[in-house]
Structure formats: structure tokens, C-alpha cells
ROPA-613448 format. One record per residue (C-alpha): residue number from 0; residue in one letter; y, z, x. Coordinates in nm, 3 decimals, padded with zeros to 5 digits. Layout:
<sites>
<site><seq>NUM</seq><type>A</type><py>Y</py><pz>Z</pz><px>X</px></site>
...
</sites>
This chain:
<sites>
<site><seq>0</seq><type>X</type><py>-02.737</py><pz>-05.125</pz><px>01.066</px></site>
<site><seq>1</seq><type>X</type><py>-03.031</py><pz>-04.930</pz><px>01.157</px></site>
<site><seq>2</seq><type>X</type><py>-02.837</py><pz>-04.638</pz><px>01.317</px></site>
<site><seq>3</seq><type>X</type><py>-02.590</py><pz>-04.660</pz><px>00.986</px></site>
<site><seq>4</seq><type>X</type><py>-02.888</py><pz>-04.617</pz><px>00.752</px></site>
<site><seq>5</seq><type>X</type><py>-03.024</py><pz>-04.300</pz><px>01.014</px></site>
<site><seq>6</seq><type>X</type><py>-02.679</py><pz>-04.102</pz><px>00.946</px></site>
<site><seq>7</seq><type>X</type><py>-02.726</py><pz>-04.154</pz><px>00.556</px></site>
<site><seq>8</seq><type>X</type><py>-03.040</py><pz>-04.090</pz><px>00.570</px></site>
<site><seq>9</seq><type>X</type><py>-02.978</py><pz>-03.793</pz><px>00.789</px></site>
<site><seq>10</seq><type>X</type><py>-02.716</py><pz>-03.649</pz><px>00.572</px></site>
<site><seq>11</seq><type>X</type><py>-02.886</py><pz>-03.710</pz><px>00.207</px></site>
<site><seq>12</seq><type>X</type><py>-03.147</py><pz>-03.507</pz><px>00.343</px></site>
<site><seq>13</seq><type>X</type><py>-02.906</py><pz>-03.203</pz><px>00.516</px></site>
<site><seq>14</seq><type>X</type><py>-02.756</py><pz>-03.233</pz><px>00.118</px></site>
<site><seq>15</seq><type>X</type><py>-03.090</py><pz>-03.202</pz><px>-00.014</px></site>
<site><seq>16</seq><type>X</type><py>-03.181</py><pz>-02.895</pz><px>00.178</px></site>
<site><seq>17</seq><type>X</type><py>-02.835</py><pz>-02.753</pz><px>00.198</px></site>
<site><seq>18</seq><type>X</type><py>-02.870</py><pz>-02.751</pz><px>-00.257</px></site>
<site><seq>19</seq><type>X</type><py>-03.161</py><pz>-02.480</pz><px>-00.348</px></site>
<site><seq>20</seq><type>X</type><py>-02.983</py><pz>-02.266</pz><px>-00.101</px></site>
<site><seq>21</seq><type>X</type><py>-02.684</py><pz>-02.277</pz><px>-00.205</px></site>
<site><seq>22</seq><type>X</type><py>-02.847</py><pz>-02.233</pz><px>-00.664</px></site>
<site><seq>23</seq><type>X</type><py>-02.986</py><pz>-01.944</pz><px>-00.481</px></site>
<site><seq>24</seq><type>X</type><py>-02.707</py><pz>-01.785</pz><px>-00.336</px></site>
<site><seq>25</seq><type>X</type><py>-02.489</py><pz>-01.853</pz><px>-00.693</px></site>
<site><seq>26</seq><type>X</type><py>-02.812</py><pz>-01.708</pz><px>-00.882</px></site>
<site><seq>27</seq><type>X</type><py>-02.816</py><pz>-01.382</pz><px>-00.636</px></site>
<site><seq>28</seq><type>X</type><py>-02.452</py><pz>-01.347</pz><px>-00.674</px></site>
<site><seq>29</seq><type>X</type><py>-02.471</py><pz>-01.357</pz><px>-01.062</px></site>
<site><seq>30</seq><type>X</type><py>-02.783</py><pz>-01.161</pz><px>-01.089</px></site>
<site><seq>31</seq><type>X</type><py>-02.593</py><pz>-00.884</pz><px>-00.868</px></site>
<site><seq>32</seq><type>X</type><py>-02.277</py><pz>-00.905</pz><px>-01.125</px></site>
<site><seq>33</seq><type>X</type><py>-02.499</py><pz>-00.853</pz><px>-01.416</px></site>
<site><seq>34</seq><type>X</type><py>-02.681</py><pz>-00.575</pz><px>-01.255</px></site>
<site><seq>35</seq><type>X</type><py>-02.308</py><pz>-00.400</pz><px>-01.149</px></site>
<site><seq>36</seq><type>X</type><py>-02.203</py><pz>-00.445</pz><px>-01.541</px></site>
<site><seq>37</seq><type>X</type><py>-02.551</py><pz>-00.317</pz><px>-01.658</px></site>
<site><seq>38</seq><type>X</type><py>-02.526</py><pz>-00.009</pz><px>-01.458</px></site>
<site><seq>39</seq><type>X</type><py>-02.166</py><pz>00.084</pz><px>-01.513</px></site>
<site><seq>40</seq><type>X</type><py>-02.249</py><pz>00.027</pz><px>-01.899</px></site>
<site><seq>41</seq><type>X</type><py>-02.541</py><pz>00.199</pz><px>-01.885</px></site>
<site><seq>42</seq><type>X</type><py>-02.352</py><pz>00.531</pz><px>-01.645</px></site>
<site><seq>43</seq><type>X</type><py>-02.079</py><pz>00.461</pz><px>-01.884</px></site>
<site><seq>44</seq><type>X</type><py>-02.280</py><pz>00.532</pz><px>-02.176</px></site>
<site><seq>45</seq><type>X</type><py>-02.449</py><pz>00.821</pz><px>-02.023</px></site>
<site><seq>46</seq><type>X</type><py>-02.085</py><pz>01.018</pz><px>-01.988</px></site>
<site><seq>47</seq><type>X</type><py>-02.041</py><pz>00.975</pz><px>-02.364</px></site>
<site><seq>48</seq><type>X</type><py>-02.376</py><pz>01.058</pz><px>-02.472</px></site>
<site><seq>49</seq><type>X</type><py>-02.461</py><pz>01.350</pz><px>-02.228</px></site>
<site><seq>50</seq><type>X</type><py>-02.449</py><pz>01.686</pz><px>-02.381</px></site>
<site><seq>51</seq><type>X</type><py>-02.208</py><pz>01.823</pz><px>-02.067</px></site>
<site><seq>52</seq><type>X</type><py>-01.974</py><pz>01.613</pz><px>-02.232</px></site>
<site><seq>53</seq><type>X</type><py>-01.949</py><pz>01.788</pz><px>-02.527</px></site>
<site><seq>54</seq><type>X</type><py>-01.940</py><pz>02.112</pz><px>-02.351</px></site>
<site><seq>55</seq><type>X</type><py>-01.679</py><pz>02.009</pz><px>-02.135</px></site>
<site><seq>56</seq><type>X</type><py>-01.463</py><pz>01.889</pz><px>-02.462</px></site>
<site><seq>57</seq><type>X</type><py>-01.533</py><pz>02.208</pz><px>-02.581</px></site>
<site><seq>58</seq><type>X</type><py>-01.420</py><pz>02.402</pz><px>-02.303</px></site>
<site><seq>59</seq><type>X</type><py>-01.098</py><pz>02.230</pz><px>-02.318</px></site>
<site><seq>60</seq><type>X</type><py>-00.969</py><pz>02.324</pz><px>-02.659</px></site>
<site><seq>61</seq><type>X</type><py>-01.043</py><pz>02.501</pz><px>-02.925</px></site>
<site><seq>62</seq><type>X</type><py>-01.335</py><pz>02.525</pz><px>-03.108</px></site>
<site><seq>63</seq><type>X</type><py>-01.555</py><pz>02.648</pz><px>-03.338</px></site>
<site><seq>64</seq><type>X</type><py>-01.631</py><pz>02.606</pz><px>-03.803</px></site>
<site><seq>65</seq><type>X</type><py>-01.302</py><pz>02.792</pz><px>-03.874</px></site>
<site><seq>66</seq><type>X</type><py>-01.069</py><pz>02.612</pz><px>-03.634</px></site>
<site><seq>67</seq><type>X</type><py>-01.074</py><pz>02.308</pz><px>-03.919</px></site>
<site><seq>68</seq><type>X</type><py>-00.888</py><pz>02.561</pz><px>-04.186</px></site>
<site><seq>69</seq><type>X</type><py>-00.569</py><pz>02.620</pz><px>-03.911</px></site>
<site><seq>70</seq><type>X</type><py>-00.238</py><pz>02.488</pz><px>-03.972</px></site>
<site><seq>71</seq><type>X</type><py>-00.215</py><pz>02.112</pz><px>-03.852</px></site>
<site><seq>72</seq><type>X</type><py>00.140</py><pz>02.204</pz><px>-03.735</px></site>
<site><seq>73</seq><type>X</type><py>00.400</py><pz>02.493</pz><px>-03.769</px></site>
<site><seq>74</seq><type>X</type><py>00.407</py><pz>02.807</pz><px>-03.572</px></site>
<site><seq>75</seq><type>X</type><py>00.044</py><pz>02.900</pz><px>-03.673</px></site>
<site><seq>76</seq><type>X</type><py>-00.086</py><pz>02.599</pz><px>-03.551</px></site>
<site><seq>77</seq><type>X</type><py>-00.258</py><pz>02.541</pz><px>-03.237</px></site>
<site><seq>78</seq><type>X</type><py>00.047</py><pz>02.395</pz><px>-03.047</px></site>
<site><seq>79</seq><type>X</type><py>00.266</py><pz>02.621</pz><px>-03.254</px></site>
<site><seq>80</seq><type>X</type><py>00.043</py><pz>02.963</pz><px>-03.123</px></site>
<site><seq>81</seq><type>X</type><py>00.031</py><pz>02.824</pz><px>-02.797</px></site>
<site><seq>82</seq><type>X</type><py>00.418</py><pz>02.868</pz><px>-02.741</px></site>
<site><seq>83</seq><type>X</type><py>00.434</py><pz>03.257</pz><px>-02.855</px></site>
<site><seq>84</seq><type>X</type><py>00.259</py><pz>03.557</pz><px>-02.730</px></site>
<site><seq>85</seq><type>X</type><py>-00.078</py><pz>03.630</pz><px>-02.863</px></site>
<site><seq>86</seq><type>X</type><py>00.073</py><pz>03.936</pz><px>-03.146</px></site>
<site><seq>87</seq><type>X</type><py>00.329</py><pz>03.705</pz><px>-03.257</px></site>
<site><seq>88</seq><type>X</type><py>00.092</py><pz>03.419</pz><px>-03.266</px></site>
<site><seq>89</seq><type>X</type><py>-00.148</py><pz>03.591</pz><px>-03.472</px></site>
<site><seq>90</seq><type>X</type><py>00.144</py><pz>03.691</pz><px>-03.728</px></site>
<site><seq>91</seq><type>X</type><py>00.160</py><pz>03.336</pz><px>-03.798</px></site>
<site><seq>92</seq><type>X</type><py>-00.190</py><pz>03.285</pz><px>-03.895</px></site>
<site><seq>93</seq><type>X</type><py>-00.283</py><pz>03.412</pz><px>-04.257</px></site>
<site><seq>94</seq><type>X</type><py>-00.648</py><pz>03.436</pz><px>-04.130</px></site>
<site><seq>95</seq><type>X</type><py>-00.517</py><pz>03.737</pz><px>-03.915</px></site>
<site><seq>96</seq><type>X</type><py>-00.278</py><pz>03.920</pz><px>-04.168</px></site>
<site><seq>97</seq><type>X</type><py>-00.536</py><pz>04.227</pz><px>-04.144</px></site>
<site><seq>98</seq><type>X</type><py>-00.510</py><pz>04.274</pz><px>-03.789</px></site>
<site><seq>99</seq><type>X</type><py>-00.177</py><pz>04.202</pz><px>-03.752</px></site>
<site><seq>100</seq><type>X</type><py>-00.100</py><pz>04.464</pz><px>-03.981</px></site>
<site><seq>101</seq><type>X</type><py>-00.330</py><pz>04.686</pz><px>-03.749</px></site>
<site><seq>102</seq><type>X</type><py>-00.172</py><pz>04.624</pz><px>-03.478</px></site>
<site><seq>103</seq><type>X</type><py>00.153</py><pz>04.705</pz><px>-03.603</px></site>
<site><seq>104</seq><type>X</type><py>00.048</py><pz>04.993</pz><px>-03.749</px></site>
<site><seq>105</seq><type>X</type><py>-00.103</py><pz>05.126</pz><px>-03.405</px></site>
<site><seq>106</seq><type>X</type><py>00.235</py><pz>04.998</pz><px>-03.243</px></site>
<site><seq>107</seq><type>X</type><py>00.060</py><pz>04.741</pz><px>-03.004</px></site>
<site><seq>108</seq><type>X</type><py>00.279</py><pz>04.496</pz><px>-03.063</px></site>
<site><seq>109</seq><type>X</type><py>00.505</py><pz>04.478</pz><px>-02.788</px></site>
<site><seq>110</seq><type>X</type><py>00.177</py><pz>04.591</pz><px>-02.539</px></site>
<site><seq>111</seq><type>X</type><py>-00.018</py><pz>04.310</pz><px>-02.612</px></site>
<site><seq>112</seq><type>X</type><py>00.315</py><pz>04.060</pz><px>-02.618</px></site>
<site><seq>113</seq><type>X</type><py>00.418</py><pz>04.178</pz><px>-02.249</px></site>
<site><seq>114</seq><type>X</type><py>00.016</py><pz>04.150</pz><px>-02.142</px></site>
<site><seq>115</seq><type>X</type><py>-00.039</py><pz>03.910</pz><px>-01.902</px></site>
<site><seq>116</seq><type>X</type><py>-00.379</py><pz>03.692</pz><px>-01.900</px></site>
<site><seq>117</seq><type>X</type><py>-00.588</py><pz>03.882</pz><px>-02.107</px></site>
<site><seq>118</seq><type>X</type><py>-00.865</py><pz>03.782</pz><px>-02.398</px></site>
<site><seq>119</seq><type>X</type><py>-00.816</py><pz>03.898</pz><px>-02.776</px></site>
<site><seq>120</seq><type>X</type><py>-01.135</py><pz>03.888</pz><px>-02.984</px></site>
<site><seq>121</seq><type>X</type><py>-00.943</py><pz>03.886</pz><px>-03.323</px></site>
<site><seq>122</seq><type>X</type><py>-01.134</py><pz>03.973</pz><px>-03.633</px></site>
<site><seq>123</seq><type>X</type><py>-01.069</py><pz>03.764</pz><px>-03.913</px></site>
<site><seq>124</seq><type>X</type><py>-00.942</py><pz>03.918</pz><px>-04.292</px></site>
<site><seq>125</seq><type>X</type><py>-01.324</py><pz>03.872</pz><px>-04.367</px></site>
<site><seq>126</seq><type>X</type><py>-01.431</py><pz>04.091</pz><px>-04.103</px></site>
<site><seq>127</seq><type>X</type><py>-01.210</py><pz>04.387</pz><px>-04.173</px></site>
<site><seq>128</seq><type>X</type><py>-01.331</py><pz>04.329</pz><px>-04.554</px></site>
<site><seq>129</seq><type>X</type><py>-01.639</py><pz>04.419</pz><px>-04.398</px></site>
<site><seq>130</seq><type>X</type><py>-01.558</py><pz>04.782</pz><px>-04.357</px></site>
<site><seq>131</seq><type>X</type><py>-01.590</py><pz>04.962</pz><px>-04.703</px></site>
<site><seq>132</seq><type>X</type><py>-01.209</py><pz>05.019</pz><px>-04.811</px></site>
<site><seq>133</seq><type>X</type><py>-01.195</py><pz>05.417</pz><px>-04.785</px></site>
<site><seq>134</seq><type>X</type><py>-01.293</py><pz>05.379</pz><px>-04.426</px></site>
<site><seq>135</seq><type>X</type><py>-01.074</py><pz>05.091</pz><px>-04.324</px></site>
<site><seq>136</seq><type>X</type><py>-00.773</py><pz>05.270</pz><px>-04.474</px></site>
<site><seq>137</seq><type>X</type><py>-00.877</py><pz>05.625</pz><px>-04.322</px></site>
<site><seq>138</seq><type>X</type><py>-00.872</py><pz>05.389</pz><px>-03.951</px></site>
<site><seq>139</seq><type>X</type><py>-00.501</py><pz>05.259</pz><px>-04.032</px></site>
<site><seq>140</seq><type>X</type><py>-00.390</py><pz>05.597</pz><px>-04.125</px></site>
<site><seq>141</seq><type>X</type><py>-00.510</py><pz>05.718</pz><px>-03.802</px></site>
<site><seq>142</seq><type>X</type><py>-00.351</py><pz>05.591</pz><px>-03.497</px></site>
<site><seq>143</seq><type>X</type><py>-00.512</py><pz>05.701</pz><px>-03.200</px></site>
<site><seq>144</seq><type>X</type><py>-00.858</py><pz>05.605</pz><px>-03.340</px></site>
<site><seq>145</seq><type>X</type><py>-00.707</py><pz>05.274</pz><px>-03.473</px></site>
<site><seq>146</seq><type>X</type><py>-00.551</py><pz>05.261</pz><px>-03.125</px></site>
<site><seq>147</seq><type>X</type><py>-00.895</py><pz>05.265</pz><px>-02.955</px></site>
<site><seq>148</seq><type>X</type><py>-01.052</py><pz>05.022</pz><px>-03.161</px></site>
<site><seq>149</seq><type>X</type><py>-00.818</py><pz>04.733</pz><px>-03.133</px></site>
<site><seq>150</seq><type>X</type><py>-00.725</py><pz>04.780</pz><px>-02.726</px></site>
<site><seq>151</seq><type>X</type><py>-01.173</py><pz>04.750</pz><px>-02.749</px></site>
<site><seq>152</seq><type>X</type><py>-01.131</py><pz>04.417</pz><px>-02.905</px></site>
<site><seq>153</seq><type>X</type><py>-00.912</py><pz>04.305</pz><px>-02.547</px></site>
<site><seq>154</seq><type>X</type><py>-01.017</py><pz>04.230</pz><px>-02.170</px></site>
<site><seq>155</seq><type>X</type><py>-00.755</py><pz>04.233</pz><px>-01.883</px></site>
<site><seq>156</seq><type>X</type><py>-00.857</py><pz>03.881</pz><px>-01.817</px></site>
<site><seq>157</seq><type>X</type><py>-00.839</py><pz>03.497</pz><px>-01.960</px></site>
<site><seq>158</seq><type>X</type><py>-01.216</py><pz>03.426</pz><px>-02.032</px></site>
<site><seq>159</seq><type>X</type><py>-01.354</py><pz>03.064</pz><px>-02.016</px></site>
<site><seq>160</seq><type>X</type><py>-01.632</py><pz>02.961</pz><px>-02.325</px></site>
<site><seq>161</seq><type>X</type><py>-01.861</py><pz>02.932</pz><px>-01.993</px></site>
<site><seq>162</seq><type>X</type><py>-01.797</py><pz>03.308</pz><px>-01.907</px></site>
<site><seq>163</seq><type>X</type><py>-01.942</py><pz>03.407</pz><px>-02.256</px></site>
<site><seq>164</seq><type>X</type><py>-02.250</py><pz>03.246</pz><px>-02.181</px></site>
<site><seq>165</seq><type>X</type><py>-02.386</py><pz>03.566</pz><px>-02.078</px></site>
<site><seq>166</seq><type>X</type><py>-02.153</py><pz>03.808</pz><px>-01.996</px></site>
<site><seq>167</seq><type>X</type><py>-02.008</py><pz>04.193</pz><px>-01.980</px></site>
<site><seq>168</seq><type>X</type><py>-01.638</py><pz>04.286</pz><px>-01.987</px></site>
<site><seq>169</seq><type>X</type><py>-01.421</py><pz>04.593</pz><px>-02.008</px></site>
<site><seq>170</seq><type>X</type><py>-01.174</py><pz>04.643</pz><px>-02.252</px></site>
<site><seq>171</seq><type>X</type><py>-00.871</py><pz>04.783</pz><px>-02.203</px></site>
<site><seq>172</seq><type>X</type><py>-01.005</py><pz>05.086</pz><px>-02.435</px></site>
<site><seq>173</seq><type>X</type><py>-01.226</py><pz>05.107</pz><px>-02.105</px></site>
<site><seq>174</seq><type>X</type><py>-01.553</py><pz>05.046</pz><px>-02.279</px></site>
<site><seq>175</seq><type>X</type><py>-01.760</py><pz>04.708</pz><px>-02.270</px></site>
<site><seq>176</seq><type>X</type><py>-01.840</py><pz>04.400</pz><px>-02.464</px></site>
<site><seq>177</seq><type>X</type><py>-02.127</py><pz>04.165</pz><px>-02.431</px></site>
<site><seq>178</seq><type>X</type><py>-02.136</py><pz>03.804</pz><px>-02.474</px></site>
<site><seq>179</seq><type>X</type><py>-02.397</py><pz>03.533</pz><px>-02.521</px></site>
<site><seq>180</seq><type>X</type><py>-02.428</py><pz>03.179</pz><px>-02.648</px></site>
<site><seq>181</seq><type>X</type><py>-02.363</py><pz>02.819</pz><px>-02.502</px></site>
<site><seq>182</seq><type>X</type><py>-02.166</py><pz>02.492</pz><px>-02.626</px></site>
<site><seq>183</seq><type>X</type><py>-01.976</py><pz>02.643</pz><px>-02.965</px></site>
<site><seq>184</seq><type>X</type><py>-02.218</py><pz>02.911</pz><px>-03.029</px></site>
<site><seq>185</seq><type>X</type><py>-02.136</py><pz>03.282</pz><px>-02.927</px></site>
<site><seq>186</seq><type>X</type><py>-02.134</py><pz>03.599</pz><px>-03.028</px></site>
<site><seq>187</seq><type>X</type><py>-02.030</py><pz>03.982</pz><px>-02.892</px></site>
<site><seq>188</seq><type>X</type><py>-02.204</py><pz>04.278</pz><px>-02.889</px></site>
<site><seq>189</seq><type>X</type><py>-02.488</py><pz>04.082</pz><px>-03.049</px></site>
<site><seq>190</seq><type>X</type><py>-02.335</py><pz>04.099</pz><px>-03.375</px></site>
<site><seq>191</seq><type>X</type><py>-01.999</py><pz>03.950</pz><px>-03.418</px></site>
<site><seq>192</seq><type>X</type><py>-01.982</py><pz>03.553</pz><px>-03.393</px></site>
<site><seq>193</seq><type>X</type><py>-01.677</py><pz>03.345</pz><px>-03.256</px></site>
<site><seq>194</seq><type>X</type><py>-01.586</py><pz>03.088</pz><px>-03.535</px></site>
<site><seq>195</seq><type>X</type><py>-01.300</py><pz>02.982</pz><px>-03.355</px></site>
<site><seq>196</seq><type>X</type><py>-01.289</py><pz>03.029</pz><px>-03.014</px></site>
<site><seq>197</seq><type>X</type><py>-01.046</py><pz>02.909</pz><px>-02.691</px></site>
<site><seq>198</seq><type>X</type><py>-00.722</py><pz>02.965</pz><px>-02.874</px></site>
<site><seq>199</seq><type>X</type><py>-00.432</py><pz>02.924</pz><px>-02.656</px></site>
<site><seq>200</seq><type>X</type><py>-00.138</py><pz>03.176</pz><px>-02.668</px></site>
<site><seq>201</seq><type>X</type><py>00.157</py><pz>03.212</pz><px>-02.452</px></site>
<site><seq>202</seq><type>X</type><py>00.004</py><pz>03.530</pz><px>-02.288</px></site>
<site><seq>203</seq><type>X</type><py>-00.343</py><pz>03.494</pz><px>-02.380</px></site>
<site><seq>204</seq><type>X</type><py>-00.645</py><pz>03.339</pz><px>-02.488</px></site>
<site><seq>205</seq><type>X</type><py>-00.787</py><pz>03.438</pz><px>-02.892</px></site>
<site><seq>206</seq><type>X</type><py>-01.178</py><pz>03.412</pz><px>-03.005</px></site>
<site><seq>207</seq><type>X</type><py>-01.128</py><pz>03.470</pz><px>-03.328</px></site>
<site><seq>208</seq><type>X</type><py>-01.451</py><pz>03.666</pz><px>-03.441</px></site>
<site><seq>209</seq><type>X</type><py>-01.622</py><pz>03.743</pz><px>-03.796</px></site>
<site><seq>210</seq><type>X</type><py>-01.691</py><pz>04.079</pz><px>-03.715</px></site>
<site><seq>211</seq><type>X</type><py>-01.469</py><pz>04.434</pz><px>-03.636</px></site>
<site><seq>212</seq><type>X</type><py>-01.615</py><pz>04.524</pz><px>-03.302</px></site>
<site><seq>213</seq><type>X</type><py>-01.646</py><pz>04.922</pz><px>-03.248</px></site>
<site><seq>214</seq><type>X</type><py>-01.635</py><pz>05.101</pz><px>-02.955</px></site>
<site><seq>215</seq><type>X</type><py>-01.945</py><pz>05.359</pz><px>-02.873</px></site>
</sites>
């Protein structure tokens, strides 16, 4: 009897200091799968909240106040321009019938079609409206000066919204263009801003600018 009532005795106590050791474990294990969630919530809503984010979206597609009055769909669309070369894409965006008509009229259609990674800065209808009327019509009626003013508004190479950040290009005209800005904000030559910029063509890539540039 007495050696019975040493093993229970024996084992209520091995229970007894086997249990805060075993809470503790199951309270450390817990504690450790709160702190994982916390900290993948927490990193998770750091990635949606973090400015780079937005940068990065923006680098992706287009962007920029006059992207919202594009075509949902159709050939002047974003997917629709994306499938044509960057003269024929412009035809089929009203925003563009100025330069389009420019660029006909200087026979740079078929140049800038067969181009192969380059960047268009593509004045808008507005822009060209900026030029009093006498003058703009003297420019189309001359094509070699016409000629040099829209090969200035091209660069032999597909430029990232990062590569504006601060940058200087030459045209095919030969001359230069400057760029500044960050996120959606940019402009060239310190004048002109991009209100819809990172435009995909088949050929190309289009910031679509407010302002005519002009060569020195």
C-alpha cells in the first residue's frame, strides 16, 4: 500500500510540474502566431500604402489627367493603340488629329511606322492651338521646317517614366530634350507637361504633351 500511494503520489506531482510548462509552451506558440500575422499584416499593409507602390503602378501603364478622356475600347484605345504602330495609332485618337495631319503633311508616316523602339512626345490639338494660326499654317506649308520640328518631338529609344526623372535625349532632328518630374508629374524642355504619359504602341512608346516643343 505504501509503495502504491508513493507512485501516485510520484506521478500527481510529475503531472503537476509537467502542466505550467506545457500553458507555457501553448502560450509561446500562440503569441509567436499572432506576432507572424501582425507582421505580415502590418508588411502587407506597408506594400499598399508605400508611395513606391504607386510609382511602380505608374510605371506600368499609362498615366497621367488626360488618359481618363481615351477611348475605353476601339482602335484608339489603349489596347487598341498598343496593336498598331505609333502614326497609325495616333490617327485613331481625335486628341492627335493636329499632328497626325502634320505628320502626313511632312510625309513621316511610313518613317515613324517602320521605327523601331523609339519615344514620341505627341502634342495634343490644344498645344498646336497654341501657336497663333498664321504661323502654324506657314509650318504645315513648309516641309522641311515642319520636318524638323516633329522628328525633334522623337528619341531613338523607348523611355521609362523613371528616365524622365531628370534626363537629356537626342532627337532624331539631332537636337536635345530635357526632362524632369517624378510619380505622374513631368515635363520637357521645362515647359511642356506630359498629361498622358507611357502609351504603348506597336513600335513605340507616346507621352502625349500639352505643349509644341521647338527645336533651337
Amino acid at each position: 500500500m505504501n509503495a502504491l500511494r508513493l507512485r501516485r503520489t510520484a506521478v500527481a506531482v510529475a503531472a503537476a510540474v509537467a502542466l505550467p510548462f506545457s500553458l507555457a509552451a501553448c502560450s509561446d506558440s500562440g503569441s509567436d502566431t499572432k506576432t507572424e500575422a501582425g507582421s505580415e499584416a502590418s508588411d502587407s499593409a506597408t506594400k499598399e500604402t508605400s508611395p513606391s507602390a504607386g510609382a511602380d503602378m505608374a510605371a506600368d501603364g499609362p498615366f497621367g489627367p488626360a488618359c481618363a478622356s481615351v477611348p475605353k475600347d476601339g482602335a484608339g484605345s489603349f489596347a487598341g493603340m498598343a496593336q498598331d504602330p505609333v502614326a497609325t495609332a495616333a490617327s485613331n485618337n481625335p486628341a492627335l488629329s493636329t499632328l497626325v495631319t502634320a505628320v502626313k503633311k511632312a510625309g513621316l508616316v511610313d518613317t515613324l511606322n517602320n521605327a523601331q523602339n523609339i519615344t514620341v512626345f505627341a502634342p495634343t490639338n490644344e498645344a498646336f492651338a497654341k501657336i497663333p494660326k498664321a504661323d502654324l499654317d506657314k509650318v504645315l506649308a513648309d516641309k522641311a521646317t515642319l520636318t524638323k520640328i516633329l522628328t525633334y518631338h522623337v528619341v531613338g529609344q523607348k523611355l521609362a517614366p523613371k528616365q524622365l526623372e531628370n534626363g537629356s535625349f537626342e532627337t532624331l532632328q539631332t537636337g536635345t530634350v530635357t526632362t524632369k518630374g517624378s510619380g505622374e508629374a513631368y515635363t520637357v524642355n521645362d515647359s511642356s507637361k506630359v498629361v498622358c504619359g507611357n502609351v504603348p504602341t506597336a513600335n513605340a512608346t507616346v507621352y502625349i504633351v500639352d505643349t509644341v516643343l521647338m527645336p533651337k
